[in-house]
KOLZA-461333 format. One record per residue: residue number from 1; residue in one letter; z, x, y of N, C-alpha, C, O in turn. Coordinates in steps of 0.2 Angstrom, whole numbers, always signed. Each point is the difference from the previous one (the first is absolute). Last residue first. Example, Ala and Ser with C-alpha at 12.3 -4.5 7.8 and 13.67 -1.06 7.14 Angstrom:
<pts>
   drenza   lumvex    n.zz    n.xx    n.yy   ca.zz   ca.xx   ca.yy    c.zz    c.xx    c.yy    o.zz    o.xx    o.yy
        2        S     +35     +64     -11      +1      +4      +6      +3      -4      +5      +1      +3      +6
        1        A      -1      -1     -34      +0      -4      +6      +0      +4      +6      +3      +5      -1
</pts>
This chain:
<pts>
   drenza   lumvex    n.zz    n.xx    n.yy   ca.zz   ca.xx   ca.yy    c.zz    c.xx    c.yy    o.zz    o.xx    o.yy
      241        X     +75     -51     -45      -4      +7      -3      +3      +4      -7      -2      +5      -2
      240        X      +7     -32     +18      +0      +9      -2      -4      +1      -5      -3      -3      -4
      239        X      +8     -21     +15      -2      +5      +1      +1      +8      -1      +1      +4      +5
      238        X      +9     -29      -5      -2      +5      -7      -5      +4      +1      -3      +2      -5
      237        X     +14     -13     +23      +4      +4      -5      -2      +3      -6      +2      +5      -3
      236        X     -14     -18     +17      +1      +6      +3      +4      +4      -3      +0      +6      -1
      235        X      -3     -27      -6      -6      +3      +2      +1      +7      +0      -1      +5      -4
      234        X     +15     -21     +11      +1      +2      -7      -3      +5      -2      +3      +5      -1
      233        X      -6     -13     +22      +7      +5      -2      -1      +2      -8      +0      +5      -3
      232        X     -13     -23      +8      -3      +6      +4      +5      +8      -2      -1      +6      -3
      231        X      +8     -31      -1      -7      +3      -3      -2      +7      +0      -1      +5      -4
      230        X     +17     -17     +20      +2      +3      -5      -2      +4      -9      +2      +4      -3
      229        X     -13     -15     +24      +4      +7      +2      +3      +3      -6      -1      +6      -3
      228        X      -9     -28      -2      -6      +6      +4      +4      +8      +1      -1      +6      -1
      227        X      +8     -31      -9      +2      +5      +4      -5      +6      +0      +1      +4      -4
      226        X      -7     -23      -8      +4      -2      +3      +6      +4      +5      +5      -3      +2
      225        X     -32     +10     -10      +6      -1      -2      +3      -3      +3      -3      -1      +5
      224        X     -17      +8      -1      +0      -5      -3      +5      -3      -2      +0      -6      -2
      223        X      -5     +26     +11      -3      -5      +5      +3      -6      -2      +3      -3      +4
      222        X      +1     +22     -22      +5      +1      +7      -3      -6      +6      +5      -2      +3
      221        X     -17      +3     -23      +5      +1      -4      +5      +2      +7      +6      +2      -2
      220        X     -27      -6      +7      +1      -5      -3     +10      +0      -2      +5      -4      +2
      219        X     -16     +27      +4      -4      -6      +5      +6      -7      -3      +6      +0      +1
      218        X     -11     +29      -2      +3      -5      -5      +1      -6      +7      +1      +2      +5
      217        X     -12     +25     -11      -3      -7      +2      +7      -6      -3      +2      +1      -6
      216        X      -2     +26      +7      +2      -5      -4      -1      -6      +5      +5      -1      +4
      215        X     -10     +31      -7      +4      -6      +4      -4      -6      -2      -6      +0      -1
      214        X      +2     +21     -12      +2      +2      +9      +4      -4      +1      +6      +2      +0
      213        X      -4      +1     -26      -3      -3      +7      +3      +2      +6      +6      +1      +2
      212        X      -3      +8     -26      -1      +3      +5      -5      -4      +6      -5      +2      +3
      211        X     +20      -8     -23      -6      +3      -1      -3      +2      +5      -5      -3      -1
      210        X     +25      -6      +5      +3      +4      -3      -9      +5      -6      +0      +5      -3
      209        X      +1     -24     +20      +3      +4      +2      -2      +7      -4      -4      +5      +2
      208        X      +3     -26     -12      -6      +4      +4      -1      +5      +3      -5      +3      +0
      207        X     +27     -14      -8      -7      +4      -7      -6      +3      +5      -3      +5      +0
      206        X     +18     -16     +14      +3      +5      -1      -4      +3      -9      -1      +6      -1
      205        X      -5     -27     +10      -1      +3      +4      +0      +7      -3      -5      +3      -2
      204        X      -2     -19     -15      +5      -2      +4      +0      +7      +5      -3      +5      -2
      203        X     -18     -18      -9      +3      +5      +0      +6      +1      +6      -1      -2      +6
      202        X     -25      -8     -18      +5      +0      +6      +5      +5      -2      -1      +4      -4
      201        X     -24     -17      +0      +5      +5      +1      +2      +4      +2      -2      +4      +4
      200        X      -5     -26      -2      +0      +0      -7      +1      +8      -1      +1      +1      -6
      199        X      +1     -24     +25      -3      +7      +0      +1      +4      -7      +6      -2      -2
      198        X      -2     -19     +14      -6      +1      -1      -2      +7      -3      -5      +3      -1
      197        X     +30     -10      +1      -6      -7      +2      -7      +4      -1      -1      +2      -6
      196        X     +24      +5      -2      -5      +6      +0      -6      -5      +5      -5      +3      +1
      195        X     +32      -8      -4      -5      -3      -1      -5      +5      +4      +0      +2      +6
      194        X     +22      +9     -16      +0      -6      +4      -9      -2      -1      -4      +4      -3
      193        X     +17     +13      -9      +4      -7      -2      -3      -3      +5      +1      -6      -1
      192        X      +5     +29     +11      -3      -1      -8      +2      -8      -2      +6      -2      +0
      191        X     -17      +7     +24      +6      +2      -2      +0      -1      -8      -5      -2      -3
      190        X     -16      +9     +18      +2      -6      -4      +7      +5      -2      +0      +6      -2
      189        X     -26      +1     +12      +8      +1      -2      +3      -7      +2      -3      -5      +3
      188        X     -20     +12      +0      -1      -4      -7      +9      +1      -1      +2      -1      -6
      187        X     -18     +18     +21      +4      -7      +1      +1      -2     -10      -2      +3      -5
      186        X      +0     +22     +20      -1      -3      -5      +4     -10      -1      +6      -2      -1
      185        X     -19     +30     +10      +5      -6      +3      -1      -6      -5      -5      -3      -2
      184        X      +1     +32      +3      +1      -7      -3      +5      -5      +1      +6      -1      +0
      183        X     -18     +25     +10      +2      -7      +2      -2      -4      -6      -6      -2      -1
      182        X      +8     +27      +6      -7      -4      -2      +5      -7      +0      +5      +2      -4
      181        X      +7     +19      +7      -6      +0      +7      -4      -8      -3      -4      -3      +4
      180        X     +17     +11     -20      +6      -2      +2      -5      -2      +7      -1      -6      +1
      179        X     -16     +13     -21      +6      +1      +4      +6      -3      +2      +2      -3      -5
      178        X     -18      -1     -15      -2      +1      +6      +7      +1      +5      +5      -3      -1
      177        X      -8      +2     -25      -6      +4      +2      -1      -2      +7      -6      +0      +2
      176        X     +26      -9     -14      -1      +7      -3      -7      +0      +2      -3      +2      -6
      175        X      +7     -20     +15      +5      +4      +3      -1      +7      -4      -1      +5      +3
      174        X     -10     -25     -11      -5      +4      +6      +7      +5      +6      -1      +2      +5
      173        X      +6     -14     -26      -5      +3      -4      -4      +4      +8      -2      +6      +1
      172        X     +22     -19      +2      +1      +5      -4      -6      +3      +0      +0      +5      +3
      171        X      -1     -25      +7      +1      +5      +4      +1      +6      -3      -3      +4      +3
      170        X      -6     -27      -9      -4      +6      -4      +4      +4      +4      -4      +5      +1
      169        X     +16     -24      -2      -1      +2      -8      -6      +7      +0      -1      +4      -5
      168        X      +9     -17     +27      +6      +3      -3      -4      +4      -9      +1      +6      -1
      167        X     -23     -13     +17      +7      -5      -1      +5      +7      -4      -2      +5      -3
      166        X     -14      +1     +23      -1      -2      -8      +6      -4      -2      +5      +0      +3
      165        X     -19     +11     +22      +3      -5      -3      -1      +0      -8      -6      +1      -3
      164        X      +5     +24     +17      -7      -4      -3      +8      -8      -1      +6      +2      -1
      163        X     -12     +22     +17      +3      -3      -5      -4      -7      -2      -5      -2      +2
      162        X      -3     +17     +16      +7      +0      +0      +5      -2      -4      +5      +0      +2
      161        X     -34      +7      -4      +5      -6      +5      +9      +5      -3      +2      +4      -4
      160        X     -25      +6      -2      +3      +0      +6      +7      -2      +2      +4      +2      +4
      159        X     -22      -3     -21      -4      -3      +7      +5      +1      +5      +0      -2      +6
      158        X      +7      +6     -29      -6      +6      +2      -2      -2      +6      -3      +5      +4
      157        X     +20     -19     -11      +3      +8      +0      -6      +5      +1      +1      +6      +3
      156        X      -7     -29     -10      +5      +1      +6      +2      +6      +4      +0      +1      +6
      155        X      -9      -4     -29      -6      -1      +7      +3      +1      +6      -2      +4      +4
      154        X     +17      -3     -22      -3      +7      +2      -7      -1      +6      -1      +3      +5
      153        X     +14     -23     -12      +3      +5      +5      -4      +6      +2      -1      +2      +6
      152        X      -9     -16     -24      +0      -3      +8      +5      +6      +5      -3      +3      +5
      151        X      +3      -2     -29      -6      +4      +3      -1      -2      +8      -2      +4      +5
      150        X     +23     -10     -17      -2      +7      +2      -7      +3      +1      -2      +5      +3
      149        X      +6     -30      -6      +4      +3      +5      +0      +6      -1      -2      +2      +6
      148        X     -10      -9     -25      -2      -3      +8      +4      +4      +6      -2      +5      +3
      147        X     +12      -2     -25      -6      +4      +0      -4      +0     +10      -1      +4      +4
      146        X     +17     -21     -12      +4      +7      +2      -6      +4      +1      +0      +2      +6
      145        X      -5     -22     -15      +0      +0      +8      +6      +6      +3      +2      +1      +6
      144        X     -21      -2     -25      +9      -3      -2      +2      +2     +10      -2      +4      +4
      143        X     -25      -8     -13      +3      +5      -1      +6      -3      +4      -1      -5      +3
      142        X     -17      -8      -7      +3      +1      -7      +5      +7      +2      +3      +3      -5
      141        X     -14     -26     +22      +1      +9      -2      +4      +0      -6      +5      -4      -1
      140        X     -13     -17     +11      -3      +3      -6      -1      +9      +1      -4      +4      -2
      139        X     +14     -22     +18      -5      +2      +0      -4      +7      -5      -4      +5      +2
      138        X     +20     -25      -9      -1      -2      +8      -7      +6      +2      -5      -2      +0
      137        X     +17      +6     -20      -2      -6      -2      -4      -3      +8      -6      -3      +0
      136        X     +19     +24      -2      -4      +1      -3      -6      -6      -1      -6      +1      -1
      135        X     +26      -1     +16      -6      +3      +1      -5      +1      -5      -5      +2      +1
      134        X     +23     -14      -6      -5      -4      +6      -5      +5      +2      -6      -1      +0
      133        X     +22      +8     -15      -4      -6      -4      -4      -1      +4      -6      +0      -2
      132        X     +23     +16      +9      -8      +2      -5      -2      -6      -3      -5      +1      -4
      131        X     +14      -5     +28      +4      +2      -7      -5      +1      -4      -6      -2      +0
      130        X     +11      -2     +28      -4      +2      -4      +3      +0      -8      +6      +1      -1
      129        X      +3      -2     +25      -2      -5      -6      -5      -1      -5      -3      -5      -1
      128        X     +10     +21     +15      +7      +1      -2      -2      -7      -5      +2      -1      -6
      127        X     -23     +17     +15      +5      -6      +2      +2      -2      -4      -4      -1      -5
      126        X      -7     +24      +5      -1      -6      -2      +4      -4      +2      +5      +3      -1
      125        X      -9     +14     +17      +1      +4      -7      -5      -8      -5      -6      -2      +1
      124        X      +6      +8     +29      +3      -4      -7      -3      +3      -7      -5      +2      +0
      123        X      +9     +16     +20      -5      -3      -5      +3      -5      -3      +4      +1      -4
      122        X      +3     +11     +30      +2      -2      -8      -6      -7      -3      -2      -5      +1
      121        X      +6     +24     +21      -2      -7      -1      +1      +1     -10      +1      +4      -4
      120        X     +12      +4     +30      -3      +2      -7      -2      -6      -4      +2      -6      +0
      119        X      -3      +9     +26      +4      -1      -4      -4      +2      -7      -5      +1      -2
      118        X      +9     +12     +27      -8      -2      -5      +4      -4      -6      +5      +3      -2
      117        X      +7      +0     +29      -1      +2      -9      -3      -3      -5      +1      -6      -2
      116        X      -7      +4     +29      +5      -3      -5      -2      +3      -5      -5      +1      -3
      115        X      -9      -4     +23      +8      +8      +2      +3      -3      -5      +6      -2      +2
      114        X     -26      -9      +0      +7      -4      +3      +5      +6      +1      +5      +1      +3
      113        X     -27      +5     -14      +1      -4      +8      +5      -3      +2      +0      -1      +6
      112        X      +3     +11     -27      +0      +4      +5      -4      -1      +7      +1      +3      +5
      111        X      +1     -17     -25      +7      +2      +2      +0      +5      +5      +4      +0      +4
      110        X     -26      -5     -13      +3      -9      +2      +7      +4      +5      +1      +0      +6
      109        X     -12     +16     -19      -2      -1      +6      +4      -5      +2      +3      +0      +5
      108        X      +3      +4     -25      +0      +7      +4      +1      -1      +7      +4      +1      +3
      107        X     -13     -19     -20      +5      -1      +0      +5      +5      +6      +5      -2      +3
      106        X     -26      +4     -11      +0      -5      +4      +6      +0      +2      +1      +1      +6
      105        X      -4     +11     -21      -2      +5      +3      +1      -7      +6      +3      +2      +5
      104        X      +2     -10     -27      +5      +5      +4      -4      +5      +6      +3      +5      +1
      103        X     -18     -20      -8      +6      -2      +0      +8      +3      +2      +3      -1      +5
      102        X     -24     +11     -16      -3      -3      +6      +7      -4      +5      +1      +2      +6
      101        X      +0      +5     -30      +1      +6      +4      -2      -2      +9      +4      +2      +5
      100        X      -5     -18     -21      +9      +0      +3      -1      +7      +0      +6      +3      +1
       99        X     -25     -12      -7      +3      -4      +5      +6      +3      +2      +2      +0      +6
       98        X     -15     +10     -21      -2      +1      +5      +4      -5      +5      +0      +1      +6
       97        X      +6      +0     -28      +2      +8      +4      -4      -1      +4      +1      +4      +4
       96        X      +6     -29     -14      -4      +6      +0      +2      +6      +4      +4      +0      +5
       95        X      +4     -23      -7      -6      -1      +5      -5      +8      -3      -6      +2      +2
       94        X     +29      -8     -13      -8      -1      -4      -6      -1      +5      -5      -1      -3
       93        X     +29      +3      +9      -3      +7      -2      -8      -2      -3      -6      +3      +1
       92        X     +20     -19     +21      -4      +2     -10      -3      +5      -1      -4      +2      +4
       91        X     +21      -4     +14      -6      -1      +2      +0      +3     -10      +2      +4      -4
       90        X     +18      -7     +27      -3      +1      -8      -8      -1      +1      -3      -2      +5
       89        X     +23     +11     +13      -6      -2      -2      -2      +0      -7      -1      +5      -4
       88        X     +24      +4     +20      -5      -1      -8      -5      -4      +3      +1      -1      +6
       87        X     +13      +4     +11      +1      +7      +1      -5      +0      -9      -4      +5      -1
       86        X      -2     -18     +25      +2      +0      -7      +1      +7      -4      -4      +5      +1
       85        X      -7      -9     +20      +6      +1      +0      +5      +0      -6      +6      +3      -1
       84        X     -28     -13     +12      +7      -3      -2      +6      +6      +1      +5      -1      +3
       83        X     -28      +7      -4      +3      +1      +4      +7      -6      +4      +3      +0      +5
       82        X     -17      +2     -26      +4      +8      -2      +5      -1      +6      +5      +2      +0
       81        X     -20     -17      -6      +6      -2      -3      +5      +5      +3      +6      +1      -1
       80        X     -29      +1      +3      +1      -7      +7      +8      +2      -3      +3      +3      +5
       79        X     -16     +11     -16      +1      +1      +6      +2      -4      +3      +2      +2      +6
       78        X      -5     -10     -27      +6      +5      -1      +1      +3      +8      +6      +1      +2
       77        X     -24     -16      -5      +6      -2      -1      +5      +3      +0      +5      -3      +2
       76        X     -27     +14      -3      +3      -3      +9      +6      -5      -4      +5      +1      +4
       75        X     -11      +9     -23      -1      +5      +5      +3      -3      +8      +5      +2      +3
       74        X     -11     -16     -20      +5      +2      -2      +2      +7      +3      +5      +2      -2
       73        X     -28     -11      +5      +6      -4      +1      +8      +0      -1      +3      -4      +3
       72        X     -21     +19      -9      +0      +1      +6      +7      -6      +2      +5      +1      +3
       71        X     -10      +2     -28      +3      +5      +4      +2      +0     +10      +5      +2      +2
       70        X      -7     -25     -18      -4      +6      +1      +3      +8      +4      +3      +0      +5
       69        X     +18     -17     -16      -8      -2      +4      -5      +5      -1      +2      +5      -3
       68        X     +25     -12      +4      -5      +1      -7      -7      -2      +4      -2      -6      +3
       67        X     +30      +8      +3      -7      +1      +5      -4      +3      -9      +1      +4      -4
       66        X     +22     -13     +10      -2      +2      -6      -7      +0      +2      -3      -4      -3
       65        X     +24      +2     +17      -8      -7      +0      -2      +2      -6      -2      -5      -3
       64        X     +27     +12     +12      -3      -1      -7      -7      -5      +1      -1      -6      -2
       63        X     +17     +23     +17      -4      -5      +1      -6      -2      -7      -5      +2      -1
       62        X     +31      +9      +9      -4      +0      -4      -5      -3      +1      +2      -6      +0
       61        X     +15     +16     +17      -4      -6      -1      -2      +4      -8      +1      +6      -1
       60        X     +22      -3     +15      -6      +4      +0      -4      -5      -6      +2      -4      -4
       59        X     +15      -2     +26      -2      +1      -7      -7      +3      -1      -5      +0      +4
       58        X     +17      -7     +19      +3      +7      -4      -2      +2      -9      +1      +5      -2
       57        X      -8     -25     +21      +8      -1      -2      +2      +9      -6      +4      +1      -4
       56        X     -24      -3     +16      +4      +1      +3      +7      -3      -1      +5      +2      +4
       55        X     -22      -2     -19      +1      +5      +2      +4      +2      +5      +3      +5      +1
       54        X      -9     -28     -10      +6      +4      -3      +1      +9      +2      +5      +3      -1
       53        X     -19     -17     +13      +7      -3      -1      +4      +4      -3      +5      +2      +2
       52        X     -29      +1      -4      +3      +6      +6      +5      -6      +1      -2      -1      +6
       51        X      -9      -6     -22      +2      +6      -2      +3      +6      +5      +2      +5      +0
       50        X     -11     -31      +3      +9      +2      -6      +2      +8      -1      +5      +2      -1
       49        X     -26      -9     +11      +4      +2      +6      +9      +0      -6      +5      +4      -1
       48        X     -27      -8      -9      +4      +5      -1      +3      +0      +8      +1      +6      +2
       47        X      -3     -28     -17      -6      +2      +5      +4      +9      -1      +5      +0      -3
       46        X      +4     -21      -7      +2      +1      +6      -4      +4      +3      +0      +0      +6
       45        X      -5      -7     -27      +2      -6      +3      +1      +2      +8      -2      -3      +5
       44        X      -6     +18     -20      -5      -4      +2      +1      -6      +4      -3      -3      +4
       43        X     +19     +19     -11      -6      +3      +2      -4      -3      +5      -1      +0      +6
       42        X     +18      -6     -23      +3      -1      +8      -5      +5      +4      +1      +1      +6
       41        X      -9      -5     -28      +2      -5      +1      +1      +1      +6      -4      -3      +3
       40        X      -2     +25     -12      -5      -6      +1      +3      -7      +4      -3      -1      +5
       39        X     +18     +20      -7      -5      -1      -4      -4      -7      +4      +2      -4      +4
       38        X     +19     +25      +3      -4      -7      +2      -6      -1      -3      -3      +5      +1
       37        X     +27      +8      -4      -7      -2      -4      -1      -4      +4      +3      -5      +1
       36        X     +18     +21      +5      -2      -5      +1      -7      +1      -4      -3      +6      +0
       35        X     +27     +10      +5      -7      -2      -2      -1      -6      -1      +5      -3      -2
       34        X     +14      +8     +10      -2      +6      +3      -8      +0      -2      -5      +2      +4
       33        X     +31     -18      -5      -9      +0      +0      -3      +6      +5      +1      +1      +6
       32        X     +23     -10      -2      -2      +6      -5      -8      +3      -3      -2      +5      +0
       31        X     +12     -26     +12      -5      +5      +5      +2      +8      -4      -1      +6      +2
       30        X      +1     -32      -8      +1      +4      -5      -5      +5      +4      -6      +1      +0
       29        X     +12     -22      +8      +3      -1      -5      +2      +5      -3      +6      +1      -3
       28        X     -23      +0     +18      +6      -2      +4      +5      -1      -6      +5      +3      +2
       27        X     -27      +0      -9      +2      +6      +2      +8      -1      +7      +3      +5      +3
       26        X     -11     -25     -16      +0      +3      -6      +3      +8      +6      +6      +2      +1
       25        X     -15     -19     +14      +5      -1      -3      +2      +5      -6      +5      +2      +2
       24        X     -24      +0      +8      +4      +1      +2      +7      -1      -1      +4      +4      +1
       23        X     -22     -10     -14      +1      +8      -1      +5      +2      +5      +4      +4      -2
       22        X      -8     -27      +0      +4      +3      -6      +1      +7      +0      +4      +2      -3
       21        X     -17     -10     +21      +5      -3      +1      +3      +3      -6      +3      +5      +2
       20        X     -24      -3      -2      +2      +6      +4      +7      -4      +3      +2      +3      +5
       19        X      -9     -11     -31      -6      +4      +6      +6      +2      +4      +5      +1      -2
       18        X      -9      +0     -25      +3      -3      +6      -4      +0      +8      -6      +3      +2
       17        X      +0      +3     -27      +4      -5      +1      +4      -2      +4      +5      -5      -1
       16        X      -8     +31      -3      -3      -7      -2      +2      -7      +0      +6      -1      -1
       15        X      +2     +25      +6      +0      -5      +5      -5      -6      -1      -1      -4      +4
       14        X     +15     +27     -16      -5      -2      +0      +0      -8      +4      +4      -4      -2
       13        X      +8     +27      +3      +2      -7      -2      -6      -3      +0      -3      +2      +5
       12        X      +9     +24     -12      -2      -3      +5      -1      -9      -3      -2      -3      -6
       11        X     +18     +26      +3      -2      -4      -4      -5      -5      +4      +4      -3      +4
       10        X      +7     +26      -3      -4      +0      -7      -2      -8      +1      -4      -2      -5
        9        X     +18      +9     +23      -7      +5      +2      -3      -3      -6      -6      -2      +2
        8        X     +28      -6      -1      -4      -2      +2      -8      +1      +0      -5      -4      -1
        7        X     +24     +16      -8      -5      -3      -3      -3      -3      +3      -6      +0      -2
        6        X     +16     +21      +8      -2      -5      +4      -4      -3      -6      -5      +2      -2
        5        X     +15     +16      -4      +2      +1      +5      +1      -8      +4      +5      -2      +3
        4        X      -4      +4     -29      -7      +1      +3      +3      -1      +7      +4      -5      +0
        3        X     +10     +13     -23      -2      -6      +5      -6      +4      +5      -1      +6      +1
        2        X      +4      +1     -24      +4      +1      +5      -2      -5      +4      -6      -3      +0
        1        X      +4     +12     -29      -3      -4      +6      +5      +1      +6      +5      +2      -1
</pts>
């Protein structure tokens, strides 16, 4: 293994459950911060002007809305989203190959009216809270949600996109058949020993790492801490390859 130039670069903070005072306070605490998740919550709470704040505070965006809809609608969503700026955009792989080819093409255009690099858009895989009991029993799929997640990326991977959302446990299976180019970003990280709250699976950083994720969603387990910076540092430490 060797250290990683910039861990910072591997780890993006995820900003749920806050709004635009905590975020700014949290980025004043901790201007090591190079990546940022705006999901749904500070989304909706603070509107997307939060997204050109933090741009002009220098951070690169993740914008986690998870766009699931009909083709055309998930199409102008991804053009409105693309000329954010944002450097990810997610979007459910299961909308289908013609959404998220339509989507990323959207996605082309959006960034290129504003003179801004086209961002990479990423397939949600299955969500981290998911477990083969719920999904089998909740919506009566009988195939192992490993199987799932590799059919879904490949969806992903043939419409195009720029990588795919998966929890720490399928990165292995989809690093040995898709590039270092193919973006696996992956929440669901948790130090070893501490409370997993909603999420079911998970996985300590530096193992994720080490199956070959892009970069690492980690939110609660540094926001929420009683020291955040030194969460963070930690963090950063166990970043290698």
């Amino acid at each position: 293994m060797k250290n990683i130039d910039n861990p910072s670069e591997k780890i993006i903070i995820a900003l749920d459950g806050m709004d635009k005072k905590n975020v700014f306070n949290l980025l004043e605490t901790i201007p090591e911060i190079i990546w940022v998740k705006v999901g749904l919550e500070l989304f909706v709470n603070e509107g997307p002007d939060v997204l050109s704040i933090l741009r002009d505070k220098g951070k690169k965006i993740f914008l986690d809305l998870k766009f699931h809809d009909i083709p055309t609608t998930v199409a102008r969503a991804c053009f409105a989203a693309s000329k954010t700026g944002a450097e990810f955009i997610s979007l459910h792989t299961c909308a289908g190959i013609k959404a998220l080819k339509m989507a990323n093409e959207a996605a082309y255009e959006g960034a290129a009216k504003n003179n801004l690099k086209p961002p990479k858009l990423l397939g949600i895989t299955i969500l981290t809270s998911w477990t083969r009991e719920s999904f089998a029993g909740d919506l009566l799929i009988n195939q192992s949600i490993d199987q799932r997640v590799m059919h879904l990326a490949e969806v992903a991977s043939k419409s195009g996109l720029g990588g795919c959302v998966c929890s720490p446990k399928e990165v292995k299976l989809l690093r040995e058949v898709y590039p270092e180019t193919f973006e696996l970003v992956t929440p669901g990280i948790r130090s070893l020993g501490s409370d997993i709250n909603d999420q079911s699976r998970v996985s300590d950083a530096s193992e994720a790492l080490k199956m070959g994720a892009s970069r690492l969603v980690i939110g609660r387990a540094i926001t929420q801490s009683n020291d955040p910076a030194y969460m963070f540092k930690s963090f950063c430490d166990k970043v290698v390859i």
